[in-house]
C-alpha positions as a printed Julia matrix, in Angstrom:
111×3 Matrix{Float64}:
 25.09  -39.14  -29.91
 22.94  -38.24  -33.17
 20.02  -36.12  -32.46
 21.08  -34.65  -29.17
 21.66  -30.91  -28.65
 25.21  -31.54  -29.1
 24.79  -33.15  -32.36
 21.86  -32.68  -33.97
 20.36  -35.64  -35.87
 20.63  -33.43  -39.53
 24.48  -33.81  -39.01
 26.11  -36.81  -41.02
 28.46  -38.03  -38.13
 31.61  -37.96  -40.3
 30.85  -33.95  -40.43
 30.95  -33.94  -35.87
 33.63  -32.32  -34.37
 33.66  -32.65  -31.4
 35.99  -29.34  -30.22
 35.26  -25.68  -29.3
 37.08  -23.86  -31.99
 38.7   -21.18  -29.03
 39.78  -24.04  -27.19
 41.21  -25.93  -29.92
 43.0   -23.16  -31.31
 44.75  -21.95  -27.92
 46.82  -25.88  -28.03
 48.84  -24.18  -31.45
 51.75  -21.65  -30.52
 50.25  -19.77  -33.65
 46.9   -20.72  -32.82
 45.97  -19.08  -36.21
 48.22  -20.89  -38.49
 48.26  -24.37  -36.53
 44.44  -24.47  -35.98
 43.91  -23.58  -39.86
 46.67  -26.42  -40.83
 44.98  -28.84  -38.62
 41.43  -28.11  -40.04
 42.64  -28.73  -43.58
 43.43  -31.99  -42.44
 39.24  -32.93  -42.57
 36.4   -32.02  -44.09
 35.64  -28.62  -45.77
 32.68  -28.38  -43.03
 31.97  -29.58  -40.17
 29.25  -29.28  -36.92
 31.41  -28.17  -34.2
 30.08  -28.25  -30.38
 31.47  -24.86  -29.71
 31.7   -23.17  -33.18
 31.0   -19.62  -31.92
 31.59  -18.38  -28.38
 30.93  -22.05  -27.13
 27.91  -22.63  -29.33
 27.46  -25.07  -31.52
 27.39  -24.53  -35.4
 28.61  -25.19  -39.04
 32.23  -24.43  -38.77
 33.57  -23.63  -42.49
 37.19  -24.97  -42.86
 37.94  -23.36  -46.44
 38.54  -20.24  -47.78
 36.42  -20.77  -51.06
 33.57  -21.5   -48.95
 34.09  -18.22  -46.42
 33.99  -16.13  -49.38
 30.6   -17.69  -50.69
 28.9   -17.07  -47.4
 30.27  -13.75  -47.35
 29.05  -12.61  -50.85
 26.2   -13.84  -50.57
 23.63  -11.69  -48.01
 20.63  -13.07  -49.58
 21.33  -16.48  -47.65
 23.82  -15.6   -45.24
 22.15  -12.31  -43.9
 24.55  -10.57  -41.17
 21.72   -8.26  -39.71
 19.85  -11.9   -38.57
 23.32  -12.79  -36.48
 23.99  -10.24  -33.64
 26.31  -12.51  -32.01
 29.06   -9.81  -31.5
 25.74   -7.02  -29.64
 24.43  -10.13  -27.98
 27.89  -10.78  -26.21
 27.98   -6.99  -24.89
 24.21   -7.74  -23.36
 22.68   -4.93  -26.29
 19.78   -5.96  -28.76
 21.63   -3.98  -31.79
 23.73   -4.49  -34.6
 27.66   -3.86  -34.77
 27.89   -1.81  -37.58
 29.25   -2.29  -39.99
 29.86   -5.73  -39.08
 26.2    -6.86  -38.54
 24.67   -5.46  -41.64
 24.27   -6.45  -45.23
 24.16   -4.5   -48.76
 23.27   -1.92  -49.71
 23.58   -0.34  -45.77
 27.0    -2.12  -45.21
 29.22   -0.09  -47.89
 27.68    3.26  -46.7
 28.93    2.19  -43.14
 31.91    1.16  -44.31
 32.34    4.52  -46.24
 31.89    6.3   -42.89
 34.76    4.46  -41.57
């Protein structure tokens, strides 16, 4: 399966998961707290097939590594997602969620 859509063929196969993280996480009667118990159980990352809304991505199992993608804007920009605008068929961002520094804290402010 290396190098198809599903996994692409820059993904080390131990790092394949083969799951959509919504579906996986419904199976748990906390799906919270059993989906993060059973994710500790592999890697700290991993390629999932439906990582976001069904689409595939790096799925980040750890909190250490959350927290470095979300202080750093400079390589994990927010304004280049959209995800969340893209769902409600709109080409712009969810502020203050799809925005970086300095333009997210005066957002946030407003709120």
């Amino acid at each position: 399966m290396t190098g198809t859509p599903e996994m692409p063929a820059h993904v080390p196969p131990e790092l394949y998961w083969d799951h959509d993280i919504d579906l996986f996480a419904a199976q748990f009667a906390d799906p919270f707290a059993g989906a993060c118990d059973a994710l500790h159980q592999g890697p700290d990352i991993v390629w999932a097939k439906g990582a976001y809304c069904g689409r595939p991505g790096w799925l980040l199992t750890r909190c250490a590594l959350l927290n470095e993608v979300h202080l750093n804007p400079q390589s994990f920009a927010a304004s280049l997602s959209r995800d969340v605008s893209r769902l409600l068929g709109e080409d712009v961002p969810l502020l203050p969620s799809e925005s970086d520094p300095p333009d997210h804290k005066t957002y946030r402010q407003f709120i």
